[in-house]
Z-matrix of the N, CA and C atoms (Angstrom, degrees):
N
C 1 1.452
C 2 1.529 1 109.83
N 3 1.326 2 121.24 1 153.01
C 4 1.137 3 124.20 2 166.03
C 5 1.193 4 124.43 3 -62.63
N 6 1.412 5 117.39 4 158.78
C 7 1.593 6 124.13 5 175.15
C 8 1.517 7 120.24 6 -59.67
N 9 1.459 8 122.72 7 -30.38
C 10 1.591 9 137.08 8 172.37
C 11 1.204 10 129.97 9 -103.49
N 12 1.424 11 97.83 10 16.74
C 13 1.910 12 106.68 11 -161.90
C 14 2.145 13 102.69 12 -86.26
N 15 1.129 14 103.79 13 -18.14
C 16 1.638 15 111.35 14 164.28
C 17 1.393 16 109.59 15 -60.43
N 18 1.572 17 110.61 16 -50.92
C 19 2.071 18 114.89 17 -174.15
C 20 1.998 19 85.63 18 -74.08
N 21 0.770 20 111.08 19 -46.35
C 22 1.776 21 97.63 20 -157.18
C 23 1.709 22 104.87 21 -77.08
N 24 1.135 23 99.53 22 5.02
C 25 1.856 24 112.69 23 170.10
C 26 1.353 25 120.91 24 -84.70
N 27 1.675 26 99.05 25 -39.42
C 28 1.568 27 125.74 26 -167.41
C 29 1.820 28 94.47 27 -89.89
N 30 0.970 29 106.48 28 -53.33
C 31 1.445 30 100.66 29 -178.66
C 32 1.162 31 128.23 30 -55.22
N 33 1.522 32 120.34 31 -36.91
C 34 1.168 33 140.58 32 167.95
C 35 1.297 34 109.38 33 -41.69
N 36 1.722 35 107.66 34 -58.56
C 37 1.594 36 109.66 35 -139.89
C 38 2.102 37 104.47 36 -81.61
N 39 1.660 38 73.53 37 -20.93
C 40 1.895 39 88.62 38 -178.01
C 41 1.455 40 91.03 39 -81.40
N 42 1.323 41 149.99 40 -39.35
C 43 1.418 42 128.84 41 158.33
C 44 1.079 43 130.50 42 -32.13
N 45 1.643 44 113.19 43 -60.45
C 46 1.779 45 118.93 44 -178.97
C 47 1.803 46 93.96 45 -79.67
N 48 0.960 47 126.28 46 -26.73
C 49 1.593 48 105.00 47 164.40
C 50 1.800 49 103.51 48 -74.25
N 51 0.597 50 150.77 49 46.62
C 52 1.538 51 143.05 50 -169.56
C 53 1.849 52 89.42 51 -152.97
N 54 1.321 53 114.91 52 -60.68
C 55 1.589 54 125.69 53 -168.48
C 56 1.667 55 99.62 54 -63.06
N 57 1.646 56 119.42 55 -60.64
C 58 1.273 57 118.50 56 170.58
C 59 1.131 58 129.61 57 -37.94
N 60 1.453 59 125.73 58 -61.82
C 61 1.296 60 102.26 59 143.98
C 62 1.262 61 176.83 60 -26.86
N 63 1.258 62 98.20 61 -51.14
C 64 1.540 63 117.47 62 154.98
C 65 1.433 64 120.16 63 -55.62
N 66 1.310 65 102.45 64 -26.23
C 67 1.550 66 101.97 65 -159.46
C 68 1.363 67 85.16 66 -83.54
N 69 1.668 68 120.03 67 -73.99
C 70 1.306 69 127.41 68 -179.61
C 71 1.848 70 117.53 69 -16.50
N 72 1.288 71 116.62 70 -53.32
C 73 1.197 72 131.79 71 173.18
C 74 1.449 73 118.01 72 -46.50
N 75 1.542 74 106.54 73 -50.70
C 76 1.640 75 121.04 74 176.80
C 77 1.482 76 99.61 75 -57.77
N 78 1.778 77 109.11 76 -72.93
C 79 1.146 78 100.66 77 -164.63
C 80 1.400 79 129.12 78 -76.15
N 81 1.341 80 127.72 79 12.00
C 82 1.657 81 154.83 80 150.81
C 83 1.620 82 86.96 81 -56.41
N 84 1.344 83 114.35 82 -69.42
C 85 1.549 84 107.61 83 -142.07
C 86 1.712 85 103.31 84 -73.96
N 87 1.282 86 124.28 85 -34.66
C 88 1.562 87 120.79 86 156.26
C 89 1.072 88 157.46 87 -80.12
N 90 1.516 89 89.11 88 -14.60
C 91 1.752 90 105.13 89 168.34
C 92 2.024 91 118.40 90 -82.11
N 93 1.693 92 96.68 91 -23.41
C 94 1.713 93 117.37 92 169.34
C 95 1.180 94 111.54 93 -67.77
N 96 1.314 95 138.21 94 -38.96
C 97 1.775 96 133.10 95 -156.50
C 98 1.442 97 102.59 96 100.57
N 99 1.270 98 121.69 97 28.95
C 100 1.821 99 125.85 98 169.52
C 101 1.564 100 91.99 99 86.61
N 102 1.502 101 134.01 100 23.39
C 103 1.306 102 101.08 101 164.63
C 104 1.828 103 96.41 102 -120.63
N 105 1.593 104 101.76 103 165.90
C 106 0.668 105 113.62 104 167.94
C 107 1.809 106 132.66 105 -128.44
N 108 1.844 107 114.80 106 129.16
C 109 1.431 108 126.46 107 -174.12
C 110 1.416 109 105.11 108 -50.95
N 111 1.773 110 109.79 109 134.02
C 112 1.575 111 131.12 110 166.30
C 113 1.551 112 105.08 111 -36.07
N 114 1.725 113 107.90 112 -54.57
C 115 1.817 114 125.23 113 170.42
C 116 1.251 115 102.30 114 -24.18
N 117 1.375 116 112.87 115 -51.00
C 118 1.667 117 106.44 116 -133.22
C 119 1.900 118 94.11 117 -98.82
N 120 1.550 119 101.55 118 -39.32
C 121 1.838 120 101.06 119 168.80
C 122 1.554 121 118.76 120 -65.83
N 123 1.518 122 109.96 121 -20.54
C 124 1.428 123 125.50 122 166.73
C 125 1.634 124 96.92 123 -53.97
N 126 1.119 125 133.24 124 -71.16
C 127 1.389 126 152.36 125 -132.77
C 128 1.264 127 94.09 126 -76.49
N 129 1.660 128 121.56 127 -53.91
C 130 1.456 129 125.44 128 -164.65
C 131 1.332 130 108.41 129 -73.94
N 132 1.635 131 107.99 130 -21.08
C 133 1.495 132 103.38 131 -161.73
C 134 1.533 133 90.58 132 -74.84
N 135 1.314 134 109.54 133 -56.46
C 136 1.714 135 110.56 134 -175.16
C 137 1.649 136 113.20 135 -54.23
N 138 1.620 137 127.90 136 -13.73
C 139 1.285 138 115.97 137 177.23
C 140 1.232 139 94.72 138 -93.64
N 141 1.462 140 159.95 139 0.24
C 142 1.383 141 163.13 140 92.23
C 143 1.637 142 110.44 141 12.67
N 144 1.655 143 100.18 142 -80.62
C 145 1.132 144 90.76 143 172.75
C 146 1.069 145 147.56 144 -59.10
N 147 1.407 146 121.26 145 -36.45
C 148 1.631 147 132.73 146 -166.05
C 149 1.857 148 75.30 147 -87.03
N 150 1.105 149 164.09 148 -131.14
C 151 1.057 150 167.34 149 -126.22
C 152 1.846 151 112.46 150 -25.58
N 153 1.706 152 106.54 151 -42.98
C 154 1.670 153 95.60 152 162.43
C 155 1.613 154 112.29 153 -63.96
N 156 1.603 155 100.13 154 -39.93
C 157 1.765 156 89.05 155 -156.33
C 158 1.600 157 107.35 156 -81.25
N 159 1.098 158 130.06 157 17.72
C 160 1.511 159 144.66 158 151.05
C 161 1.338 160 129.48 159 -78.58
N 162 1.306 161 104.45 160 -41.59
C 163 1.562 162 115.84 161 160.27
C 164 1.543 163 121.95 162 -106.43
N 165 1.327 164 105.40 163 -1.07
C 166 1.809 165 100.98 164 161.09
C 167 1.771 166 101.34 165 -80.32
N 168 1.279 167 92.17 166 -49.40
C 169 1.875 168 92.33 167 -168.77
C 170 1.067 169 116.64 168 -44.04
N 171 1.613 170 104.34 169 -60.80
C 172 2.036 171 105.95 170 -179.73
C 173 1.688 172 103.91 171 -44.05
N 174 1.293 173 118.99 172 -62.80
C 175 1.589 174 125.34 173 -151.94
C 176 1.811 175 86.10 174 -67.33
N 177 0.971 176 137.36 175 -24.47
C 178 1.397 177 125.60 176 162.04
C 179 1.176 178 126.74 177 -77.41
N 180 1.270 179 123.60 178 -36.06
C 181 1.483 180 122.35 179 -178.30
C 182 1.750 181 100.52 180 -84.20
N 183 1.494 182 128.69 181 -19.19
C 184 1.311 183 116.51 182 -174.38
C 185 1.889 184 88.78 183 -82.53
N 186 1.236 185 111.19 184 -77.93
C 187 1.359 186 115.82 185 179.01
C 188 2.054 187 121.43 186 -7.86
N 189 0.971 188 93.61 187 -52.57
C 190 1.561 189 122.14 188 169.96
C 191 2.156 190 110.74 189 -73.03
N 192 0.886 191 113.50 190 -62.82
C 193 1.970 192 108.24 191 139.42
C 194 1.150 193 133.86 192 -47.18
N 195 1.300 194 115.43 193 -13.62
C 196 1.493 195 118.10 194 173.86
C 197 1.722 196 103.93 195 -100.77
N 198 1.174 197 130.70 196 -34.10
C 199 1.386 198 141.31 197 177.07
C 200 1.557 199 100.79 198 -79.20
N 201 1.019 200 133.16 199 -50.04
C 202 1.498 201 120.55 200 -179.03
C 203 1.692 202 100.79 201 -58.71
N 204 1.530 203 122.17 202 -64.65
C 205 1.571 204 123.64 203 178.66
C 206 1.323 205 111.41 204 -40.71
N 207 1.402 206 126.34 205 -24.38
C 208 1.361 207 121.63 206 -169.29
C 209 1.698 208 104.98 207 -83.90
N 210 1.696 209 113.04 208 -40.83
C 211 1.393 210 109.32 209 -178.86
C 212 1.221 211 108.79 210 -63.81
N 213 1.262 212 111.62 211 -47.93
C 214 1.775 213 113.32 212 -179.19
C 215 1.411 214 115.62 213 -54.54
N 216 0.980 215 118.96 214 -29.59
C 217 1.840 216 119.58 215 172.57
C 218 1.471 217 101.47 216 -77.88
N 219 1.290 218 108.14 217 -43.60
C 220 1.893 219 86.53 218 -169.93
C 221 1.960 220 98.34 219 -89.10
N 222 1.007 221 120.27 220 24.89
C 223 1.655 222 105.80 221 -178.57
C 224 2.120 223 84.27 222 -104.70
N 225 1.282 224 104.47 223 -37.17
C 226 1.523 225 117.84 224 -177.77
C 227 1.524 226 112.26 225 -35.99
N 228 1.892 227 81.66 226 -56.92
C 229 1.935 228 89.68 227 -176.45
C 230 1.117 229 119.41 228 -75.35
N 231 1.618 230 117.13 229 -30.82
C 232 1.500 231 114.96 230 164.57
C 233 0.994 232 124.35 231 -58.80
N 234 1.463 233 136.32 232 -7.50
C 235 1.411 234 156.02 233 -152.57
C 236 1.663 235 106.18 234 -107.38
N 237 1.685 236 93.33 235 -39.95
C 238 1.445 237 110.92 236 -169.12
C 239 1.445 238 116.65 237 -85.79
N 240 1.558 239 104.78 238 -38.88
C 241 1.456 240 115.60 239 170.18
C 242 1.119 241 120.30 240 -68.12
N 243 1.146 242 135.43 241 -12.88
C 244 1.373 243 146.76 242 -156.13
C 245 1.758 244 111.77 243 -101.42
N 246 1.358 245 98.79 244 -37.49
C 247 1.419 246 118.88 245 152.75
C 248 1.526 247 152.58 246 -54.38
N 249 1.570 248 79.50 247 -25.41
C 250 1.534 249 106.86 248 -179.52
C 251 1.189 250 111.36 249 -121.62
C-alpha cells in the first residue's frame, strides 16, 4: 500500500458522506412537496459532522507536527551554533 492511502480513504469517505447527504436532502426536499424529514436533517447534520471532524483532525494533528519539527530544528541549530 501506499504511504497516503489511510488520508485518501478518510477523504474519500467524508466526501461520499458529504455527497450523500446533499443528495438525500435534495431529493427529500422534492420528492415531499418542499418539505423536508427531521430523519433526513438528522442525517445531514451527522454527515456534517463526521466530514468536519476528519478534516479538522488531520489539519490539526499535521499543523501541530509541523510546530513540534520546527522546535526541534531550531533547538538543533542552537545546539549547533553553540558548538562552533
Amino acid at each position: 500500500m501506499r504511504k497516503n492511502t489511510k488520508e485518501w480513504l478518510q477523504y474519500g469517505s467524508a466526501l461520499g458522506m458529504l455527497a450523500s447527504g446533499v443528495l438525500l436532502a435534495f431529493l427529500c426536499f422534492f420528492l415531499n412537496n418542499y418539505n423536508v424529514n427531521d430523519t433526513v436533517l438528522w442525517y445531514v447534520a451527522q454527515c456534517l459532522v463526521y466530514a468536519g471532524s476528519v478534516f479538522g483532525v488531520t489539519v490539526y494533528i499535521s499543523t501541530k507536527f509541523g510546530d513540534v519539527r520546527n522546535v526541534i530544528n531550531d533547538k538543533m541549530k542552537e545546539d549547533k551554533d553553540e558548538k562552533d
